[in-house]
N, C-alpha and C positions, 0 to 999 in steps of 0.2 A: 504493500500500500504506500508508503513511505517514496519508495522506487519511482510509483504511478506520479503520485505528486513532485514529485521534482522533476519530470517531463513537463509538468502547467505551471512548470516557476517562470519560461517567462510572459505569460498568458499575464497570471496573478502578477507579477514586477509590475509590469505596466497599468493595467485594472488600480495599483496600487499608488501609482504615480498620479495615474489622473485622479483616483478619490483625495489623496493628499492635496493638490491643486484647486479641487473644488473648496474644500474643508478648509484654504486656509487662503482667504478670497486678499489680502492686505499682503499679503509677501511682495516684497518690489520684485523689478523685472529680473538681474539674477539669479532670486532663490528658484522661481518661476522655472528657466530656463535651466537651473543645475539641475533641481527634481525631475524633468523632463527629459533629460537629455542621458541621466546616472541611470533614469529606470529602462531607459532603454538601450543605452551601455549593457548592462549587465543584463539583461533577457538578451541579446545579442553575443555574449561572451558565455552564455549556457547553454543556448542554440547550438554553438559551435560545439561544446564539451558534450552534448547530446550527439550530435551529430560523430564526432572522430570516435568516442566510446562504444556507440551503437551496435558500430556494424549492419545495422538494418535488422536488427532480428528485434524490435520492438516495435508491436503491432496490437492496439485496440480497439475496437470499433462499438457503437453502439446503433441505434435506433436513427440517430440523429446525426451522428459525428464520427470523425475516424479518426487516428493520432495515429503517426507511424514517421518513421526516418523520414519521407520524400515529403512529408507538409512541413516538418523541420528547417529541411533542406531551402523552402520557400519563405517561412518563417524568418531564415536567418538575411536572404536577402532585403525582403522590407523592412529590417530591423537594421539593416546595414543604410541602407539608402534614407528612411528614417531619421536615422542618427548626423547622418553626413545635413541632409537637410536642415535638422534644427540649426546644427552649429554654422550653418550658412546665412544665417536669417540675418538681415541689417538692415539699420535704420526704421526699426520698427517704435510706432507708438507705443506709450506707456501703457495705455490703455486697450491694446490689440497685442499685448505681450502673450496675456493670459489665455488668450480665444487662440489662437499659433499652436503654445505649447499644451494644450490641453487636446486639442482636434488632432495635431500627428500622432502621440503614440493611440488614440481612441481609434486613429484609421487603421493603423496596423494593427490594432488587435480584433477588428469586424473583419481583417482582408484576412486572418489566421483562420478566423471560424468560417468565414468563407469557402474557403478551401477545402478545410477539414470535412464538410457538409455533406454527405451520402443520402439528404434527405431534401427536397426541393424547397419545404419549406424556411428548414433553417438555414438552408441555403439562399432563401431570397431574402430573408432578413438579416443576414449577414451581409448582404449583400449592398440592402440600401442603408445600412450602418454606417457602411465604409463610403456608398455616393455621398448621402449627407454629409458627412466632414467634410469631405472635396470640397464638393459646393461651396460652402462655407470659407475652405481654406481661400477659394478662388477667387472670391470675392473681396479678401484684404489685401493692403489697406481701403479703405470706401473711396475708394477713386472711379472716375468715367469707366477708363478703361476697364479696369478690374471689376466690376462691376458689371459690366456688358457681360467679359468673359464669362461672370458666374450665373446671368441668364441666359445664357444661350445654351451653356454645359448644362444648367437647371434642369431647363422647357427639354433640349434634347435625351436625356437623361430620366423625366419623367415620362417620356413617349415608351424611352426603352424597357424602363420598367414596365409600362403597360401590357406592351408586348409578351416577355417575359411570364407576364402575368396569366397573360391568354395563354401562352406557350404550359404555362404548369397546367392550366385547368381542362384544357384537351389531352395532356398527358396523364393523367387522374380518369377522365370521363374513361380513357382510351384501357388504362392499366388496371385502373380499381387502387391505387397507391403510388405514393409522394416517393416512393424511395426508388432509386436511382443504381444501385446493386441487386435488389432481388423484386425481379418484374414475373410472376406469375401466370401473366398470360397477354396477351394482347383483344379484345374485343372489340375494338372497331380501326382499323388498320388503317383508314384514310385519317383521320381524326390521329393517329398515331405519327404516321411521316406528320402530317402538320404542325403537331406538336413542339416535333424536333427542326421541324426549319423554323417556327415563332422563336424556338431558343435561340439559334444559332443566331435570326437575328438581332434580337432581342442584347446578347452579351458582344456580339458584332458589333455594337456601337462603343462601350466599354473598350472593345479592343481597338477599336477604329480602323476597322475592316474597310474597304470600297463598295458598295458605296456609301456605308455609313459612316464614314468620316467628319462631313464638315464642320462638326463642333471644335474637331480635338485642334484643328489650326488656330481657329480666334481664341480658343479655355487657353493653348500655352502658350498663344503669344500675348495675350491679353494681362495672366494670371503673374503674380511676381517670379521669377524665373527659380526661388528656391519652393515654391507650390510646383511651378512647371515639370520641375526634376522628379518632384514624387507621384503626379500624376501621371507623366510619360513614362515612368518605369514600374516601379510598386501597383498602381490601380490598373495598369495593361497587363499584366505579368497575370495577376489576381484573375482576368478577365479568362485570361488563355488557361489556366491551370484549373477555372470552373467549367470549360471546354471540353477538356481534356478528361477532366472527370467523369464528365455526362454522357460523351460520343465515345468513349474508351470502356464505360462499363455496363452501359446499356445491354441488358440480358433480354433471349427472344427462347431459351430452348425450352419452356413449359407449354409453348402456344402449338395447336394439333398442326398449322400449317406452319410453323418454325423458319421452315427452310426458306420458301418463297418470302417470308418477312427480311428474313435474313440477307438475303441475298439483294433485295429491292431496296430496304431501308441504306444497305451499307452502296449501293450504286447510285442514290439519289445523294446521299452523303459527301461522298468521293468526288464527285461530279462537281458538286457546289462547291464544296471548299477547294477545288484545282483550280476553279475559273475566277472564283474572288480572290484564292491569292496574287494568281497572275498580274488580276487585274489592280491588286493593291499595291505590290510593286511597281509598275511601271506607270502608275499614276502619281504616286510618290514620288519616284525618283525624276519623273521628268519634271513635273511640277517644280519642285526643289531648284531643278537647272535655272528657273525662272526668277528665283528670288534674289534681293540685296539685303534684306533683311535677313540677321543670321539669326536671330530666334526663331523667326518665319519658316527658316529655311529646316532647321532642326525639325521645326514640327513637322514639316513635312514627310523626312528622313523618317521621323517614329511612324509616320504611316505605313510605308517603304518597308520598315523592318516589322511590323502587324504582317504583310506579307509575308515576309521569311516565315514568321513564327506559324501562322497557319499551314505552310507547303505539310508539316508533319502530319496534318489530318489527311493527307492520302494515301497514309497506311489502314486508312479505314476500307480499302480495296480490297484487302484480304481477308477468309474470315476467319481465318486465326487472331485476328489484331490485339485481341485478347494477351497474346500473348507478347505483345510488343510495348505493354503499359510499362514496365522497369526503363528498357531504352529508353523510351519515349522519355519518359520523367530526369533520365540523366542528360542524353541532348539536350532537351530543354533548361537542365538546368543550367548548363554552362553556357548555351547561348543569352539566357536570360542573366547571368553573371556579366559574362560581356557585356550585356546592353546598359543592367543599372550602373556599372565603372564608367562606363564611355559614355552613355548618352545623359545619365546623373551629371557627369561630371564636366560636362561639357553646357548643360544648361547653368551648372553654379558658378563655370565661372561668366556667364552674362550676368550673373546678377552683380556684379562692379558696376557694369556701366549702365547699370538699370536704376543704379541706386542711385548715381552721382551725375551720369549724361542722360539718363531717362530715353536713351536710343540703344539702342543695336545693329547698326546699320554695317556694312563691312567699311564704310567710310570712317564709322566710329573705332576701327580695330586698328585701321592703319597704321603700320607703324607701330602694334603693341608690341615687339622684341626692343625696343630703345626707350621705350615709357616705362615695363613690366616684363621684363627677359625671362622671369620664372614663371608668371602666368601663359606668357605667349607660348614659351615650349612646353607645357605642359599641357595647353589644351592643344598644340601640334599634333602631340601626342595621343591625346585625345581622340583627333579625329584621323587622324593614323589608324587608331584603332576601328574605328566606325568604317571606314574605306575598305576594312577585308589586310590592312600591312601585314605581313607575317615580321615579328613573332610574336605580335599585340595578340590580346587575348579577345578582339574583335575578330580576328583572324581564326585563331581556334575556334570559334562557337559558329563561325559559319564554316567552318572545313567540317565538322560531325556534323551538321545537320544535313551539310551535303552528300559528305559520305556516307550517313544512313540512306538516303534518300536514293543514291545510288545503287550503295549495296540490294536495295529492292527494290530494282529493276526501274525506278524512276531516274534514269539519270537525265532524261530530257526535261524533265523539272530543276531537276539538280543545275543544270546546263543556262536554263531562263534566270534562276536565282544565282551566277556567273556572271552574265551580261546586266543585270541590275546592279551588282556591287559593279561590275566596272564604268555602269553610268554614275553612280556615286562619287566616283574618285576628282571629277571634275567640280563638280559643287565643293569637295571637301577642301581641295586641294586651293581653289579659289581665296578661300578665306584664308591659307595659309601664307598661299602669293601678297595676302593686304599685310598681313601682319609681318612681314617680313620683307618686302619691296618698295612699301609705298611708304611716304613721309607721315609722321602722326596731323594729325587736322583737329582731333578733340584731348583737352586734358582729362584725364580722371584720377583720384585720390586712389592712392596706392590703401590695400586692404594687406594686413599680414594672412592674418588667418585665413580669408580665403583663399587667399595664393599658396597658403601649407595644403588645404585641405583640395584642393581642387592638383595640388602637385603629389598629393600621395594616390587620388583618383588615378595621375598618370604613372605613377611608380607600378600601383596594381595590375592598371592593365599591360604593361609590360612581365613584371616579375612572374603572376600567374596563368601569361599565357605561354613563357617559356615553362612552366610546370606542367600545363594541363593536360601535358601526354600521359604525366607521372599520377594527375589526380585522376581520369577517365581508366586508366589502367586498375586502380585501386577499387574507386566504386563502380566499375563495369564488371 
């Protein structure tokens, strides 16, 4: 028992963080920002000592929820990205201190049960746990802009959940049960595919699939760019992993026509998600070609890579897939590592000149290697990684996702998702030609801290993408 509950210490850390916060409403902005930031330190530092002690052989499930190594594994990432976000936060009001540090660790720990969720329901209320923060976050400080951003993410966001919503209650009519591991039977098999494409769109938007995107451009260009960081990485990631969940364990073998379900539901599946990835790449990536705004342009990029992340649902082709959920969850995880290092860290460090030049133009970068030589090569770095450089650990996470994709017989997908990283390299590389070619045009106040924490981002993605042969070897 003892054992059980110290796998929920860092669930309870943070639960424990934000009731401290509420409870002691007069703390100035510091104490505010240690408690928030210590309680999710250390649920992130037990993540990890869960995770290397594990071995994977710790497995619970109940009714409602699952705890096992790979929610951990997910766990540790939004408690990573989390963390890096608080201590990025600047120039915040006195008075917007409190609403900051109280919504991040609350999101991360609605995006944990999330995840955990085997059941639809607590799955959808986990789910709009973690939207409502968002929102919330999106819309600080009470500015125009940010403001727009957190109504548009809002209105778009309450559509999706609608969806969603329909998407459970045909899945219910259809099943006779919310649970999402053991389906009993099927009873109305039209009402059943519908079901599952209301989800798919329904959390599509969350992920910012094509065509359900258009929010996620104006929420992180809009949004302060250390909210942007954790929505494009931590709330996408969340989106993809309750995907992953539902199209990976979805059961048909109790139903008298089984096979025909089977084989129909996983062709209409396959189908969908080969043609929205495609198309969420190369709408992405070209798009992106088009921008001077380098937040603009980033968001894009996070569309762009929602493509990559989706290509793995077309191991839903096979009907063994079942047996592809371990892969599945290690690909994922290290492409999803990649992205929160590189694309987190690449949004934190716009938030210098969000705070100080209130632009992001590539006008406003010009010349950062002679204003900021530590930020400049480290978000180079940065997007080194994003561009596919080998031995960045942006490089690793799309070399396994390829090479799965290859190894089973998809390599003509594999191939599309090649030729998008290499449309990429021109966008990336753009911004690195300003900041290192062209003369500076705007001052900005030099940040220490950010410039540590946005330069260990780049250290990461270097240092662990030279490993990640040594880590996929271990947990494969």
């Amino acid at each position: 028992m003892v054992y059980y509950y110290f796998y929920m210490a860092p669930i309870i850390l943070i639960l424990f963080a934000i009731i401290s916060m509420i409870l002691i409403p007069f703390m100035n902005k510091k104490w505010i920002m240690g408690i928030s930031s210590t309680g999710i330190f250390i649920s992130l530092l037990l993540s990890m000592y869960v995770i290397i002690t594990d071995n994977r052989s710790f497995y619970t499930s109940s009714d409602f929820f699952t705890i096992s190594y790979y929610t951990y594994l997910f766990f540790m990432l939004f408690s990573f990205i989390g963390l890096f976000s608080s201590l990025s936060l600047r120039n915040v009001k006195e008075r917007d201190v409190s609403i900051y540090y109280i919504l991040i660790p609350f999101s991360l720990m609605a995006m944990y049960f999330a995840i955990s969720s085997n059941n639809l329901i607590s799955l959808f209320v986990s789910f709009e746990a973690a939207s409502i923060s968002t929102y919330a976050l999106a819309g600080m400080p009470k500015e125009k802009r940010t403001l727009e951003a957190s109504i548009k993410y809002f209105v778009i966001g309450a559509l999706s959940s609608g969806i969603i919503l329909l998407g459970i209650s045909y899945y219910y009519i259809s099943t006779d049960t919310f649970s999402i591991i053991s389906v009993n039977g099927v009873n109305n098999f039209s009402l059943y595919i519908l079901s599952l494409v209301l989800l798919l769109v329904g959390f599509g938007f969350k992920l910012s699939l094509f065509p359900f995107h258009n929010w996620a451009v104006d929420t992180y260009t809009g949004a302060r760019a250390t909210v942007s960081s954790l929505l494009s990485t931590a709330s996408k990631i969340m989106a993809l992993i309750i995907m992953i969940n539902i199209f990976f364990n979805i059961q048909y073998m109790k139903t008298p026509y089984s096979s025909h379900i089977h084989f129909t539901t996983n062709g209409i599946l396959y189908i969908l998600f080969i043609i929205i990835s495609i198309l969420t790449m190369f709408y992405g990536n070209i798009t992106a070609l088009m921008q001077r705004d380098v937040k603009r342009m980033l968001a894009y990029s996070s569309i762009a890579n929602a493509g990559y992340m989706a290509m793995i649902f077309s191991l839903l082709y096979y009907d063994s897939y079942k047996t592809f959920i371990p892969l599945i969850y290690l690909v994922i995880f290290i492409f999803s590592l990649a992205y929160v290092i590189m694309k987190g860290g690449s949004f934190l460090a716009m938030e210098n000149f969000e705070a100080y030049s209130k632009s992001t133009t590539l006008d406003d970068l010009s010349g950062l290697s002679k204003r900021s030589p530590i930020l400049a090569i480290s978000f180079t770095v940065l997007l080194f990684s994003l561009a596919g450089i080998p031995p960045t650990l942006g490089f690793m996470g799309k070399f396994y996702l390829f090479y799965t994709l290859v190894e089973n017989n998809f390599w003509w997908l594999a191939l599309i998702g090649v030729i998008n990283s290499a449309i990429s390299v021109y966008y990336y590389f753009r911004v690195v030609m300003y900041m290192y070619w062209k003369e500076p045009r705007v001052e900005i106040k030099k940040d220490t801290l950010l410039e540590m924490v946005v330069l260990l981002m780049a250290i990461l993605a270097v240092i662990i993408g030279i490993l990640t042969p040594y880590i996929y070897s271990i947990m494969g």
